[in-house]
C-alpha positions as CSV (number, residue, x, y, z in Angstrom):
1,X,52.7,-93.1,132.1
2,X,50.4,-91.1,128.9
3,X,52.7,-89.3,126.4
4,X,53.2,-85.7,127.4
5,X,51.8,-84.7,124.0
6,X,48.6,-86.8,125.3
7,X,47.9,-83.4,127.7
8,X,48.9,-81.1,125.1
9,X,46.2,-78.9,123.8
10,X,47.0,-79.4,120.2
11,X,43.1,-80.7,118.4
12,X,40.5,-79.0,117.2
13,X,37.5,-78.8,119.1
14,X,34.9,-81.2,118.2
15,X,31.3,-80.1,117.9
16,X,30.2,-81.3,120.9
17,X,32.5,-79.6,122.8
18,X,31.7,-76.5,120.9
19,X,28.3,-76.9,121.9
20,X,28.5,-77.2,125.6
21,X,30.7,-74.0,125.7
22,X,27.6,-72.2,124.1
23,X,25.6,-73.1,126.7
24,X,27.8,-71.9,129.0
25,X,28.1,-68.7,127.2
26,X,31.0,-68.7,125.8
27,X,30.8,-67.6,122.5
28,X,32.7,-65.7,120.1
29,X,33.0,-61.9,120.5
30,X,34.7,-59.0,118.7
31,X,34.1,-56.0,120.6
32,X,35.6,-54.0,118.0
33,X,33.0,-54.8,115.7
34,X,30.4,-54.4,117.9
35,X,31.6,-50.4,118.7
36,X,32.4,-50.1,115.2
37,X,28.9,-50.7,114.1
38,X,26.8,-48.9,117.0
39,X,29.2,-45.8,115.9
40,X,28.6,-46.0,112.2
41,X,24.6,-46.9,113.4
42,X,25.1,-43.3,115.3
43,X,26.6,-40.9,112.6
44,X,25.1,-42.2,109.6
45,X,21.4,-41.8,112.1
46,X,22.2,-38.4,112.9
47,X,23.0,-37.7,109.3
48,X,19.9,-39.0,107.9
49,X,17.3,-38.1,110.7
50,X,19.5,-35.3,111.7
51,X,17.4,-32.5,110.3
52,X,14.1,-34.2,111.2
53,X,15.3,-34.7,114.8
54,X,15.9,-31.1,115.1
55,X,12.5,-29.7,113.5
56,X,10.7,-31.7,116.1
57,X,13.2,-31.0,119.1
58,X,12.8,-26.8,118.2
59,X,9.2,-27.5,117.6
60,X,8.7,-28.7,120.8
61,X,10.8,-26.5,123.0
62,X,8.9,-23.7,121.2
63,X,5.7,-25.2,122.2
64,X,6.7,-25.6,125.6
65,X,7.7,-22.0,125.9
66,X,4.6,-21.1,124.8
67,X,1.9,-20.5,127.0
68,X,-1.6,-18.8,127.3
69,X,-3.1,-17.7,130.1
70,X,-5.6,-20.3,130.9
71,X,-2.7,-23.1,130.6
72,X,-0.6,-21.1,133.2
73,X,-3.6,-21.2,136.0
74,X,-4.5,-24.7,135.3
75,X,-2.4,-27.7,136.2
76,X,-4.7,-29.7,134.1
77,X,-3.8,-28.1,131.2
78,X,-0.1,-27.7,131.9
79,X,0.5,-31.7,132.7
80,X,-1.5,-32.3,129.5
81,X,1.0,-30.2,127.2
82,X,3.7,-31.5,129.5
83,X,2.6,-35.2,128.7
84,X,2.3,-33.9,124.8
85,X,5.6,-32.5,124.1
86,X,7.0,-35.6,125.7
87,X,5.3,-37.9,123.6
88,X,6.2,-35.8,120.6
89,X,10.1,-35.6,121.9
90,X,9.9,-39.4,122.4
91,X,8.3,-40.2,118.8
92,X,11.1,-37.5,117.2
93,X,14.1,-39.8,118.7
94,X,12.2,-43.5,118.3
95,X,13.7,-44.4,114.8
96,X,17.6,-43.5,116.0
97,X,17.1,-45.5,119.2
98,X,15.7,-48.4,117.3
99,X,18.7,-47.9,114.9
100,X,20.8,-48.2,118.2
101,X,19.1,-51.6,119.4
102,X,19.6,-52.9,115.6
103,X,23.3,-51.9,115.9
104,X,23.7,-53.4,119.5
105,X,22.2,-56.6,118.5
106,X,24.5,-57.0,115.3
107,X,27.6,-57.1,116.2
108,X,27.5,-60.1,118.0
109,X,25.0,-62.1,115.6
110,X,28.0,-61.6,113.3
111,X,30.6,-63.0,115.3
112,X,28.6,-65.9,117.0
113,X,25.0,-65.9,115.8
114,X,21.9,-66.1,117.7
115,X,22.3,-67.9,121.2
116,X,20.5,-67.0,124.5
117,X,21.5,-68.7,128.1
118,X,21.2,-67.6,131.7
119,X,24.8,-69.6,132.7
120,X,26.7,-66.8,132.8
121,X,24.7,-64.7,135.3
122,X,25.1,-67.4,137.7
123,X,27.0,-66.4,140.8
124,X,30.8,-67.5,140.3
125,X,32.9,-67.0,143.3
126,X,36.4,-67.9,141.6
127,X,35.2,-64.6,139.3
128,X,36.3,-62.9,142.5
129,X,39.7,-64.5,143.0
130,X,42.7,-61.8,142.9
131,X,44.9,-64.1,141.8
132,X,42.6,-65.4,138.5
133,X,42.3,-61.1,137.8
134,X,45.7,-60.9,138.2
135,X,46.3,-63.4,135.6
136,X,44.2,-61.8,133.2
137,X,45.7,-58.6,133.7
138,X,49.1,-59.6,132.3
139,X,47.9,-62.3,129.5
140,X,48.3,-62.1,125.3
141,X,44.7,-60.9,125.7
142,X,45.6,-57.9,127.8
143,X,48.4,-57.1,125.4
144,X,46.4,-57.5,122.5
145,X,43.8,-55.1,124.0
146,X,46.4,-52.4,124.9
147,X,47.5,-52.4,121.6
148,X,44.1,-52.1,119.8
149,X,43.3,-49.5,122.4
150,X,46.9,-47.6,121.5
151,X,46.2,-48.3,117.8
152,X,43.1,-46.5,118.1
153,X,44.0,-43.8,119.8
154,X,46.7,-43.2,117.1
155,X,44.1,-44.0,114.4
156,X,41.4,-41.4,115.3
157,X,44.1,-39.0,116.8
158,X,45.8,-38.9,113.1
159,X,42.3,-38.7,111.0
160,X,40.7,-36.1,113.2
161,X,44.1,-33.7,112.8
162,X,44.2,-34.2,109.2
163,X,40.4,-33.6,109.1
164,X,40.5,-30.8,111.4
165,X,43.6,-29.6,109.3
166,X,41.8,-29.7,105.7
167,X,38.8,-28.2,106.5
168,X,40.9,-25.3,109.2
169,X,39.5,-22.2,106.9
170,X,35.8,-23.3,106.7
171,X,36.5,-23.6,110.5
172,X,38.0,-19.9,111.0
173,X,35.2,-18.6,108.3
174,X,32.3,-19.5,110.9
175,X,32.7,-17.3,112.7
176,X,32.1,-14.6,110.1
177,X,28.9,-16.1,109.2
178,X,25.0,-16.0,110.4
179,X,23.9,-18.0,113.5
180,X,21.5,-20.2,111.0
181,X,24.4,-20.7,108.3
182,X,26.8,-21.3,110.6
183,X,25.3,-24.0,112.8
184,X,24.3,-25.7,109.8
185,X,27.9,-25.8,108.1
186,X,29.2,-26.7,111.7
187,X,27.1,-29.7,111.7
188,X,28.1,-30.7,108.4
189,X,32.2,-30.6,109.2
190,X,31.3,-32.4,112.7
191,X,29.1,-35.0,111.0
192,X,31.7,-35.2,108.0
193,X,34.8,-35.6,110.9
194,X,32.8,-37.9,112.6
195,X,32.2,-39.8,109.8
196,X,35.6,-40.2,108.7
197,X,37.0,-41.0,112.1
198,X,34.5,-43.8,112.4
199,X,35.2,-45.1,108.9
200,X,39.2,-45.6,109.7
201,X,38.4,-47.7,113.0
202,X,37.7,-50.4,110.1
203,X,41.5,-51.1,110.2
204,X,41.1,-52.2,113.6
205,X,38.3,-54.4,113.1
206,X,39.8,-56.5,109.8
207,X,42.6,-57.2,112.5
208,X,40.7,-57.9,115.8
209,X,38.3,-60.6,114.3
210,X,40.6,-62.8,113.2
211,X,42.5,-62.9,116.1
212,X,39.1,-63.1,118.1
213,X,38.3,-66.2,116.3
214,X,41.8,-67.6,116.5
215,X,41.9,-67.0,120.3
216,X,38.1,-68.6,120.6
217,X,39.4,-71.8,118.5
218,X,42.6,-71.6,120.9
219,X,40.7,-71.6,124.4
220,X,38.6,-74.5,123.4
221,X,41.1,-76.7,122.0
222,X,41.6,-80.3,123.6
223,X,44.4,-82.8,124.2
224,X,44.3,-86.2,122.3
225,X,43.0,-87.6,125.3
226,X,39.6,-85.6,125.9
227,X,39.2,-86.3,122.4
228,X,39.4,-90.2,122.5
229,X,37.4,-90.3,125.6
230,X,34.6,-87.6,124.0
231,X,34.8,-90.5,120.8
232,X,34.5,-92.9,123.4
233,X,31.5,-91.3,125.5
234,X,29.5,-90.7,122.2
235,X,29.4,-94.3,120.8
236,X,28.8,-95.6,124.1
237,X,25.7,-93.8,124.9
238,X,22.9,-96.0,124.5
239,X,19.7,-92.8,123.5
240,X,22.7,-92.1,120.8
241,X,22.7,-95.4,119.7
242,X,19.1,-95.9,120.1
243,X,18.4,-92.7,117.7
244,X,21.3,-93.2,115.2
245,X,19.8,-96.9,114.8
246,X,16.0,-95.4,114.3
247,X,16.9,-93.4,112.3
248,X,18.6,-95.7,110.0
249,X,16.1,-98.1,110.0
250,X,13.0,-94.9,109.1
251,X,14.9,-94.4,106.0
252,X,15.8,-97.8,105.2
253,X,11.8,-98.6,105.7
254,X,11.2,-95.1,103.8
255,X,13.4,-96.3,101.2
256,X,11.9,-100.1,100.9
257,X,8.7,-98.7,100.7
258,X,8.9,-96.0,97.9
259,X,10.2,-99.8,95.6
260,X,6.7,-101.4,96.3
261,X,4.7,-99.4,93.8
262,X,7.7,-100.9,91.1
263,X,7.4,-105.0,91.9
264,X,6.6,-107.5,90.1
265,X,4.3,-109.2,92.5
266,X,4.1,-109.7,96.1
267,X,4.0,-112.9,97.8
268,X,1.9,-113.7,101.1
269,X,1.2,-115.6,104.0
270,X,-1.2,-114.1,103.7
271,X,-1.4,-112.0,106.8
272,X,1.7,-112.5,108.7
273,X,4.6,-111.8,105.9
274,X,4.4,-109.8,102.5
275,X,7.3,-109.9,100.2
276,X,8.0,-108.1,97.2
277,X,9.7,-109.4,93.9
278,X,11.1,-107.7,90.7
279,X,12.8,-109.0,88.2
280,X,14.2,-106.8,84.7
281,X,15.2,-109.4,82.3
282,X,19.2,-108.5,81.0
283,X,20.1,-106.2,84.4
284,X,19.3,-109.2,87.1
285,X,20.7,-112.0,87.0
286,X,18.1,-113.0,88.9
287,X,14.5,-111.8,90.9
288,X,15.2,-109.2,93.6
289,X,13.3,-109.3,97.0
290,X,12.8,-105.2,96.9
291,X,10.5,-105.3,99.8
292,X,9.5,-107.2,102.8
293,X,7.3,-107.3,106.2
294,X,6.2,-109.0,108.9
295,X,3.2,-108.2,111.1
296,X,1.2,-104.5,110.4
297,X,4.4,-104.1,107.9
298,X,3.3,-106.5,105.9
299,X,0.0,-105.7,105.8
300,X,1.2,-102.2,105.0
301,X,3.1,-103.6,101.9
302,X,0.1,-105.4,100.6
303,X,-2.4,-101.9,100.9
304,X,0.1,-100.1,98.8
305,X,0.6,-102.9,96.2
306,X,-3.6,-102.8,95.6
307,X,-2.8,-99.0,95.5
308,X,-0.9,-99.1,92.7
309,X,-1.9,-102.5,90.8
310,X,1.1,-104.9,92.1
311,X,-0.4,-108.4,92.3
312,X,-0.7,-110.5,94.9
313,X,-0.1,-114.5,95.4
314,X,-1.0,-116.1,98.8
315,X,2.1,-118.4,98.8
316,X,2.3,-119.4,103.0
317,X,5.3,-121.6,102.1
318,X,7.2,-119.5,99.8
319,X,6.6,-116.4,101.5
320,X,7.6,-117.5,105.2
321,X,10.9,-119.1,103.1
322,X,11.5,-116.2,101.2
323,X,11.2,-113.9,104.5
324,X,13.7,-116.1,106.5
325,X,16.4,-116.7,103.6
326,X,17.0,-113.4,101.8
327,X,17.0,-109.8,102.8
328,X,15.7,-106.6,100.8
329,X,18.1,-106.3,98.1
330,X,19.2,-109.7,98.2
331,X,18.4,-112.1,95.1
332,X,16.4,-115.3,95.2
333,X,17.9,-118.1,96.9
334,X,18.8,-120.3,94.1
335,X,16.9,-123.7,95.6
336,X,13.6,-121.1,95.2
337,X,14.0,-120.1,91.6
338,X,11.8,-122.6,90.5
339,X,8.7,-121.8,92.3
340,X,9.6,-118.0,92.2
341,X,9.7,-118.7,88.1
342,X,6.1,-120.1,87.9
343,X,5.2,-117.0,90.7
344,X,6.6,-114.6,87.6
345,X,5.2,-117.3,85.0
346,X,2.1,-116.4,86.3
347,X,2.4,-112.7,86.5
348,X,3.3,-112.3,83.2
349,X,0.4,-114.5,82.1
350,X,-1.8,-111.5,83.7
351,X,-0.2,-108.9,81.9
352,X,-0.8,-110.7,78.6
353,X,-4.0,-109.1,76.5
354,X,-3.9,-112.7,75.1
355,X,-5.5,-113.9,79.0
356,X,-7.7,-111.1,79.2
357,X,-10.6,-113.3,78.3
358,X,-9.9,-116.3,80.1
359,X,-7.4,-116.0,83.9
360,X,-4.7,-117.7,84.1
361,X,-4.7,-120.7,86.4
362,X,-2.7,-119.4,90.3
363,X,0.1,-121.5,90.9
364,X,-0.6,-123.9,94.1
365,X,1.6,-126.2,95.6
366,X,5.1,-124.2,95.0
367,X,8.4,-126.4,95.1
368,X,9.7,-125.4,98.5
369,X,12.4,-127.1,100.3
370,X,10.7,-128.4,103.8
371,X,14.2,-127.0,105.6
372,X,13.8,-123.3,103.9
373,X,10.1,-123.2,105.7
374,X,9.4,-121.3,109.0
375,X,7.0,-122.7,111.4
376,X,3.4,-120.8,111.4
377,X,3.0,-117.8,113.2
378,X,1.2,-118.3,116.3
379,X,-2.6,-117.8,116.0
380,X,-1.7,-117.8,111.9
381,X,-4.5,-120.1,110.1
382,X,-2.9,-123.4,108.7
């Protein structure tokens, strides 16, 4: 019988688990935030394209109370100023309602970032079970939102009393002033109340999304169990295993080829295996195989040593033993070192000015040990 702390609830969720909640749509959400900033979107709009909004809305109401005697006879004419002052009201309220779709779209970028998926407008039947509404009705969740709902109600009730309290005489003096004057100052103690009442719901939202996260993290928690058998599920997948071991061998080849352009020499088949040697007297303790290749790899190895001047011995023997005894990063076998020594021997000879005039003689006939050899390559010239 598994442990009962086995179906606990108690890990973290892992990423793939993470993952396939997103694609079902389940993401994290603060509506809090997202009314917060759709209302703070709203008054600080008004307040900036307030004025302009209402120039165009009074110029077009004036141009659609104004009419000549030709427009009122002809329905051409009216439809056209009617589709004009349209256009006009449209084009006066286009940068607030952008503003809107900015805000609207915000909010949840925030929370969860970008994510798009159709799963959730798929028809649910258990969303229509009494018994899973009643549930929700009487969870922490419910609480939580009665008492961000109460909290707010207390928030904006208090802020809009002590506003409407501050500003009370300016409020009684309206009425003693000009139609012009006094629609203007009224705008300016709504917008200002507005503004104020907006600004305190930020209490509200420093406290809902952390708890939104924390309840997010909650709901997708797993038991011990789901997790071992997740573990268990990933390493056994073979197109996991298949990529992860690509992958590793891309950047082991990336990396074995970037140390080709830095040998010594490379040794040959001369078409079926390359094999790349360096040696740094007083940091090896002996050569290095920094490369090697079978096949278009080799082949591959040798075009990039002619790229950048490495030289290169035909050595069938050597290279098939060198290729079947040692790996990259792996020194010489010690029953090669002396036919890799006259390989080197001769390399240096070719970097010496003093052989500039005359070659030095290739090394044929390497000590090999007939058990390190391969057999040939089929179709592999003897």
């Amino acid at each position: 019988m598994a442990d009962d702390s086995d179906l606990e609830k108690t890990e973290a969720a892992t990423g793939k688990r993470i993952e396939r909640a997103r694609e079902e749509g389940k993401v994290v959400q603060s509506k809090e935030l997202a009314i917060f900033i759709q209302l703070m979107a709203a008054v600080g709009g008004l307040m900036l394209m307030g004025s302009y909004i209402m120039e165009k809305l009074i110029t077009v109401t004036r141009n659609g109370l104004t009419l000549d005697r030709a427009a009122a006879f002809d329905p051409t004419l009216m439809m056209s100023r009617f589709m004009h002052d349209t256009t006009d009201a449209i084009i006066a309220f286009l940068p607030l309602m952008l503003l809107f779709v900015l805000a609207a779209f915000a909010g949840p970028l925030l929370m969860g970032g970008w994510h798009f998926t159709w799963k959730p407008l798929t028809p649910d039947l258990a969303k229509f079970n009494p018994l899973s509404g009643l549930k929700r009705m009487v969870s922490l969740n419910s609480l939580m939102e009665l008492m961000k709902a109460s909290v707010k109600a207390a928030i904006i009730g208090s802020i809009g009393a002590s506003v409407i309290w501050r500003y009370k005489d300016e409020l009684f003096a309206l009425a003693s002033e000009s139609l012009g004057t006094g629609m203007a100052h009224m705008s300016d103690l709504l917008f200002t109340s507005a503004l104020f009442m907006v600004a305190s719901l930020i209490l509200v939202v420093l406290a809902d999304v952390p708890y939104q996260l924390w309840h997010y993290a909650k709901g997708l928690r797993m038991t011990k169990e789901e997790v071992k058998q997740e573990a268990k599920e990933m390493e056994g997948d073979p197109q996991i295993k298949a990529r992860i071991r690509s992958a590793q061998r891309a950047a082991a080849r990336k990396r074995m080829m970037s140390a080709v352009p830095k040998a010594d020499v490379i040794i040959t088949n001369p078409t079926h295996y390359a094999i790349a040697l360096k040696y740094e007297e007083g940091q090896m303790a002996a050569p290095q195989i920094v490369a090697k290749g079978m096949g278009l790899l080799a082949e591959r190895i040798m075009e990039l040593g002619q790229e950048h001047a490495v030289p290169v011995l035909q050595a069938p023997p050597l290279a098939r033993a060198l290729y079947r005894h040692a790996d990259v990063g792996d020194t010489v076998p010690e029953r090669l070192y002396t036919a890799v020594a006259e390989v080197l021997a001769y390399v240096y000879q070719l970097r010496n000015p003093e052989y500039t005039a005359r070659r030095p003689i290739q090394p044929h006939d390497l000590p090999v040990p007939a058990d390190m050899d391969m057999p040939e390559p089929v179709g592999e010239a003897a």
